[in-house]
DRENSE-15232 format. One record per residue (C-alpha): z, x, y. Coordinates in Angstrom, 1 decimal. Layout:
BEGIN
(vexkol (Z, X, Y)) ...
This chain:
BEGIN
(vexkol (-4.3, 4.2, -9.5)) (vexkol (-4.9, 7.3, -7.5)) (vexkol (-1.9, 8.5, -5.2)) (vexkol (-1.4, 10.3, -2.2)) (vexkol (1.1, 11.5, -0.3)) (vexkol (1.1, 14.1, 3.1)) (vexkol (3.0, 16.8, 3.0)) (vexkol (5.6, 15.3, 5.4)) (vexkol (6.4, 12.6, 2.8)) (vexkol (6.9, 14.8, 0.3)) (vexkol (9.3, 17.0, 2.0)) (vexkol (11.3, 14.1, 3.2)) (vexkol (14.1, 14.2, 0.3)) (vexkol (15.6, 10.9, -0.3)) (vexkol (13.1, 9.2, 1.4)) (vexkol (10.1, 10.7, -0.7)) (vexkol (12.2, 9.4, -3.8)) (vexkol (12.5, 6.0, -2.8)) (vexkol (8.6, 6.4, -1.7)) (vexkol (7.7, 7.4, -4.9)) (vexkol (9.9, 4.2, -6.5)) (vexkol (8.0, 2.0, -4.5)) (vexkol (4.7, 2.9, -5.6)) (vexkol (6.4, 2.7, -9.0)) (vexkol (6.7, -0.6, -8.6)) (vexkol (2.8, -1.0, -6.8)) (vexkol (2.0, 1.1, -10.1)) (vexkol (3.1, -1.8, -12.7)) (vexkol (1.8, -4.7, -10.2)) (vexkol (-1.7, -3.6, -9.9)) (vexkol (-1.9, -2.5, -13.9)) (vexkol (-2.2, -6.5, -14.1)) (vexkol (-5.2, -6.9, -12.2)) (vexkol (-8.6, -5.5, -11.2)) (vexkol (-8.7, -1.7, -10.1)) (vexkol (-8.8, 1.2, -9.3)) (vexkol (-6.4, 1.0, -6.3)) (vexkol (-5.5, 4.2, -4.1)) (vexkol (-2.7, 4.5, -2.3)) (vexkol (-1.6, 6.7, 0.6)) (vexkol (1.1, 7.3, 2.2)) (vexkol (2.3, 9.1, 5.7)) (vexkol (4.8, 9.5, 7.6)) (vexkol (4.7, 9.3, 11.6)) (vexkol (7.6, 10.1, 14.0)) (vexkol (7.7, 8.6, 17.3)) (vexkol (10.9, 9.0, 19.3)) (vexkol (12.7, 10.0, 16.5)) (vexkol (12.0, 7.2, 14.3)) (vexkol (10.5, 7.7, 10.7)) (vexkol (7.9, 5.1, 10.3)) (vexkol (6.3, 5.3, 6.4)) (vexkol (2.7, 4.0, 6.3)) (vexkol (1.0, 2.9, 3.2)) (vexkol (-2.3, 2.9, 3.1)) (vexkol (-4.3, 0.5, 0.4)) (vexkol (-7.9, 0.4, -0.5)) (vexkol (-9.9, -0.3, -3.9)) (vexkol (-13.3, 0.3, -5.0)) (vexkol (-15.3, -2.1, -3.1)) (vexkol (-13.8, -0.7, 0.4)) (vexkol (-11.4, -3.2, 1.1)) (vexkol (-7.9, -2.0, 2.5)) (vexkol (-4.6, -2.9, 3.8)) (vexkol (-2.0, -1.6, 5.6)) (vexkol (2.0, -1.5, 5.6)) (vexkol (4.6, 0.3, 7.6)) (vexkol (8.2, 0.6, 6.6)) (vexkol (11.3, 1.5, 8.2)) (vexkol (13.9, 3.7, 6.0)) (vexkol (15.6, 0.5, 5.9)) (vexkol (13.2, -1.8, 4.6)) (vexkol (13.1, 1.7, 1.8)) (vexkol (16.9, 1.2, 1.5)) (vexkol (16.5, -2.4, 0.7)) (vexkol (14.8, -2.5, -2.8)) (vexkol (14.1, -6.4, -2.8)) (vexkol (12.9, -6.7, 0.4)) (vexkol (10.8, -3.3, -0.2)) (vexkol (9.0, -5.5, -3.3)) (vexkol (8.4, -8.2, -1.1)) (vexkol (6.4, -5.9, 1.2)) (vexkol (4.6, -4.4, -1.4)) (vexkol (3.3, -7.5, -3.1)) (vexkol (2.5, -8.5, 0.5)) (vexkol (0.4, -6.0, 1.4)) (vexkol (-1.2, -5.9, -2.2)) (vexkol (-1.6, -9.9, -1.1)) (vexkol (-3.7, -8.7, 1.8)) (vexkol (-5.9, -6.3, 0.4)) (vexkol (-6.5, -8.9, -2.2)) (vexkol (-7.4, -11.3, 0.2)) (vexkol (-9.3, -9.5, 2.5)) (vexkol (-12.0, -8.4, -0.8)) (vexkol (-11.9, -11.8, -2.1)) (vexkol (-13.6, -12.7, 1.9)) (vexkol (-16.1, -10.2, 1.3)) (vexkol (-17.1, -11.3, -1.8)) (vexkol (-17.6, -14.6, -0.8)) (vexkol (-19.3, -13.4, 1.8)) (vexkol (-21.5, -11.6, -0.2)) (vexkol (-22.6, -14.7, -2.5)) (vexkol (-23.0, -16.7, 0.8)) (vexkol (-25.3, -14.2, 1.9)) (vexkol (-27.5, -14.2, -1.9)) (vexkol (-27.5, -17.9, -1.4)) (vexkol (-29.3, -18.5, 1.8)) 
């Protein structure tokens, strides 16, 4: 799995640590099933409110997004439970395009 993070991430402290847990955890999901997976992360401030964005994508292009609060960080179970579902997404969204694709060779 490659990983990113912007320099804003990585010079948010506590924050970048509990970042860096959570693509742990991405790290030993996606080790199960088909890869290679990057992941990116960002940070956007908007009225001074942190907003982390990861940003999923595998080899065939497909790719999901997530944002999190630093509360949903805080909150490790809750944190998984994003994670898986935005791993669920990307999944989804390449399964479509395969199917797609063997829709397409059929016709």
């Amino acid at each position: 799995m490659m990983v990113t993070y912007n320099e804003s991430v990585q010079q948010s402290g506590e924050w970048f640590a509990r970042i860096k847990h959570a693509t742990d955890i991405l790290e030993q999901v996606t080790a199960l099933g088909e890869g290679p997976f990057k992941v990116n992360w960002t940070l956007e401030v908007t009225n001074n409110r942190q907003v982390y964005i990861l940003s999923l994508s595998d080899w065939d292009g497909s790719s999901a997004i997530a944002t999190f609060s630093p509360d949903e960080l805080r909150m490790r179970n809750h944190m998984r439970v994003r994670l898986y579902q935005a791993l669920g997404d990307l999944l989804q969204k390449r399964n479509r395009k395969q199917l797609q694709e063997l829709q397409n060779t059929g016709d």
